[in-house]
C-alpha positions as CSV (number, residue, x, y, z in Angstrom):
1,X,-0.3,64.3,52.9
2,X,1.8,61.3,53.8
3,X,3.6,59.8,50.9
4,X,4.6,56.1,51.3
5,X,7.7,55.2,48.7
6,X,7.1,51.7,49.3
7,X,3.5,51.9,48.3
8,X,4.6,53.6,45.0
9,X,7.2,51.6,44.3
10,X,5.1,48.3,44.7
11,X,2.8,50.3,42.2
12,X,5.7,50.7,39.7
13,X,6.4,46.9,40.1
14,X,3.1,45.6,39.5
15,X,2.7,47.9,36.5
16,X,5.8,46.8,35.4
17,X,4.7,43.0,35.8
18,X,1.8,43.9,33.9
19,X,3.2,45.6,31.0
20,X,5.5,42.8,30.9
21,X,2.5,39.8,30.7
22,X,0.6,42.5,28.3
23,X,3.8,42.6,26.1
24,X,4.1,38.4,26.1
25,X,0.5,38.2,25.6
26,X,0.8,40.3,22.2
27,X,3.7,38.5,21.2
28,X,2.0,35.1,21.2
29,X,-0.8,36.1,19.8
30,X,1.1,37.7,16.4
31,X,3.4,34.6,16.3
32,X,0.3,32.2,16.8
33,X,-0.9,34.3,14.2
34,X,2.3,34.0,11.7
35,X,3.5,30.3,12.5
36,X,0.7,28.5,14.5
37,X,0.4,27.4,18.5
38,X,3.4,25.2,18.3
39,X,6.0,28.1,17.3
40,X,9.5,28.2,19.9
41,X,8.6,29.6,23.5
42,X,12.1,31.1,22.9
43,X,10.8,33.3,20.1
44,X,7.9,34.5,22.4
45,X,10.2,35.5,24.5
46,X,12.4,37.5,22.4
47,X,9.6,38.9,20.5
48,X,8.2,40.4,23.9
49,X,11.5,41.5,24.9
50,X,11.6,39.9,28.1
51,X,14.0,37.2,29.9
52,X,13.0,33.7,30.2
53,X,12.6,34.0,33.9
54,X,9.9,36.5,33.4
55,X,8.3,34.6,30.9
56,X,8.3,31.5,33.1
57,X,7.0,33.0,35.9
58,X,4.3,34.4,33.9
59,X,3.4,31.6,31.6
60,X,4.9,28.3,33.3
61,X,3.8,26.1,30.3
62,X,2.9,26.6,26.9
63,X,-0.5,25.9,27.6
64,X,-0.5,28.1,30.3
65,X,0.0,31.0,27.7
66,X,-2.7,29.2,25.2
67,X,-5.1,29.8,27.8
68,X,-4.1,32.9,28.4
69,X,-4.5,33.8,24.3
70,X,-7.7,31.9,24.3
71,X,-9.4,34.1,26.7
72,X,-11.7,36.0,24.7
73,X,-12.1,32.6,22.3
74,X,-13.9,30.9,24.9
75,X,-17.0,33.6,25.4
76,X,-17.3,33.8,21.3
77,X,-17.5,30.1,21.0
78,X,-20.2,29.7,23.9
79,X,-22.0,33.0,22.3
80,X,-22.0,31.3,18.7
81,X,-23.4,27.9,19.8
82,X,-26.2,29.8,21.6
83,X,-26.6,31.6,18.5
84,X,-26.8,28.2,16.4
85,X,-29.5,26.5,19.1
86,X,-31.7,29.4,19.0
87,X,-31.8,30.5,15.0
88,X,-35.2,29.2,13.8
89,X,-34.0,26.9,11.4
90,X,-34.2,22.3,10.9
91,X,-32.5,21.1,14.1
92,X,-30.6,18.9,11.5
93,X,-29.8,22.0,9.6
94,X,-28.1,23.5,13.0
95,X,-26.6,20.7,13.8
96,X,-24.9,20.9,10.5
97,X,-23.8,24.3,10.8
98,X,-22.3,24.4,14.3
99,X,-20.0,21.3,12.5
100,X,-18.4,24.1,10.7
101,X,-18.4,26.7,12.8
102,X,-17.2,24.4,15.5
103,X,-14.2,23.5,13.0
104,X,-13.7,27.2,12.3
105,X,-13.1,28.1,16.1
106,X,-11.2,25.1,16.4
107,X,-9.0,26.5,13.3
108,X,-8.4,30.3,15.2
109,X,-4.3,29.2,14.9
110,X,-2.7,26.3,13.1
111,X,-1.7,23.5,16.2
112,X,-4.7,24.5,18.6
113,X,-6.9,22.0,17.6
114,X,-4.6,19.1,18.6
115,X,-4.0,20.8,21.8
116,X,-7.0,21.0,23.0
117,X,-8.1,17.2,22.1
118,X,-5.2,16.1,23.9
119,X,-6.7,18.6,26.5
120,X,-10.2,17.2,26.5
121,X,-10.2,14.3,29.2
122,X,-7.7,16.2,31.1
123,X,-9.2,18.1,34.1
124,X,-6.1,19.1,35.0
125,X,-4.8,21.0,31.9
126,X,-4.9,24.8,31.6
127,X,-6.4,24.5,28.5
128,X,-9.6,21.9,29.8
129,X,-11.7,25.5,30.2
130,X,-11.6,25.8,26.3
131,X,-12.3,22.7,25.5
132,X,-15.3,23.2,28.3
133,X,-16.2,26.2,25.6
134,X,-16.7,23.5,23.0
135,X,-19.1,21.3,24.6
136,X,-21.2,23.7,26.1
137,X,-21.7,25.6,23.3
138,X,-22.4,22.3,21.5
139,X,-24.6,20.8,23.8
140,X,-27.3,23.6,23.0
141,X,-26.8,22.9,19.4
142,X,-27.6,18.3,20.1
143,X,-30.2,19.2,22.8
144,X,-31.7,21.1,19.6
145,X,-31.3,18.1,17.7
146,X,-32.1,15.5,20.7
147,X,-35.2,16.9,21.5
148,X,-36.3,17.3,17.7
149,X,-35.9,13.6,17.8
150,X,-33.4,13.5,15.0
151,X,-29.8,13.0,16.6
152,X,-28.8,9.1,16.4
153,X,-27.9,7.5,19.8
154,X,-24.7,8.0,21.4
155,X,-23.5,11.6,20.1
156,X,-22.2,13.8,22.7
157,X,-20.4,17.4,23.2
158,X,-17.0,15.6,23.6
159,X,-18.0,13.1,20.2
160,X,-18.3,16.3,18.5
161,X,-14.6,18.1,19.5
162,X,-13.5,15.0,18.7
163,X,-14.7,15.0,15.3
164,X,-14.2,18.2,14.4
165,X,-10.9,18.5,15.3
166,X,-10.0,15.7,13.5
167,X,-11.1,17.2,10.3
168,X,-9.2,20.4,10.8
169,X,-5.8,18.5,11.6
170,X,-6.4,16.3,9.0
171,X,-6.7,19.5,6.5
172,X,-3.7,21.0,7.9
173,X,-1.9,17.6,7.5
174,X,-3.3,17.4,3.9
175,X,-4.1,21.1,2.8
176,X,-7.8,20.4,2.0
177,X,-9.5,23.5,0.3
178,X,-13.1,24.2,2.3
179,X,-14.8,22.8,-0.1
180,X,-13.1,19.1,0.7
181,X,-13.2,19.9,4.4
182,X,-16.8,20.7,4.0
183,X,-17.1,17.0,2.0
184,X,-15.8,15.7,5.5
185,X,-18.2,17.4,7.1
186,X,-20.9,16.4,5.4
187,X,-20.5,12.7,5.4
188,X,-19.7,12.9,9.5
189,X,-23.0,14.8,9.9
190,X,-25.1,12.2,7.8
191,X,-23.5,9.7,10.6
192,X,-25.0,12.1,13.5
193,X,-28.7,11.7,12.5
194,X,-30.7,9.0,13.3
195,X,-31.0,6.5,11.1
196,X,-33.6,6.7,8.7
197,X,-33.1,10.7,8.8
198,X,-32.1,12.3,5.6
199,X,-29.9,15.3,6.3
200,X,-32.4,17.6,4.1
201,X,-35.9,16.3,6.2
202,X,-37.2,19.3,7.7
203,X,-39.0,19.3,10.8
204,X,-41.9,21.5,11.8
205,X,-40.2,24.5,13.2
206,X,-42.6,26.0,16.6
């Protein structure tokens, strides 16, 4: 057999590169966890135990890396607005529960939420595939309600991230309980229906 010591060593050196993305990875995610998405790049760095140059190469922005975290985020948020469109329940009663599940998701570390609305409109962002997450999962949940005939005029996916992370920033900014968040919620999905609509009018389920 023919050994190649270049071929092994380029083996070492991707594992290597790998272990060292893995290990920046983990530390974001246990810092996100601890102080939120806006915590020092520097501290991600020395809680990995890498240099900056192979943290930059790796993750060139901060978003970069929230993208990176986000990974498995995306598929649970498109898996939970399927979820919500297909439960047999009022499509005014789905719509209202994918407001707080969409806040919840929105909520996975504190900061997110105001990245990914500044994200939103911005094609170009690493993050836009996230907030992509969002509105797909919640255009199931308002074709639900669309179709159903009891969504008011004008509400779309991106209305929705909108609102919702409003609410969660503005309970970070104000340390709402749930219960006060859930007020919010409540009066926003009230605005969502079309007029006329109680929020509590059931509709003849198929």
């Amino acid at each position: 057999m023919i050994h190649h010591p270049a071929a092994g060593a380029q083996r070492r050196l991707r594992a290597d590169a790998q272990r060292n993305r893995d290990a920046i990875v983990d530390a974001a995610r246990a810092l996100f966890t601890e102080r939120g998405a806006t915590v020092s790049l520097d501290d991600i760095t020395r809680a990995a135990g890498v240099g900056p140059a192979t943290f930059y190469r790796n993750f060139p922005t901060r978003e970069d890396l929230l993208r990176e975290v986000l990974a498995g985020w995306e598929d649970q948020v498109r898996a939970a607005g399927a979820k919500t469109a297909a439960a047999r329940r009022d499509p005014a009663e789905s719509l209202r529960v994918w407001l707080s599940a969409m806040t919840a998701h929105t909520a996975v570390y504190h900061g997110v939420s105001a990245a990914l609305l500044t994200a939103l409109n911005d094609e170009a962002s690493p993050l836009h595939s996230a907030c992509l997450a969002l509105t797909d999962a919640s255009d199931a949940v308002l074709t639900k309600a669309a179709h159903a005939g009891v969504l008011a005029d004008g509400v779309h996916p991106a209305l929705l991230a909108r609102l919702t992370s409003a609410v969660h920033a503005t309970a970070e900014a104000s340390h709402l309980n749930d219960a006060e968040k859930e007020e919010m919620l409540d009066v926003i999905h009230r605005g969502l229906l079309r007029p006329g609509r109680p929020p509590n009018e059931k509709e003849a389920l198929p």
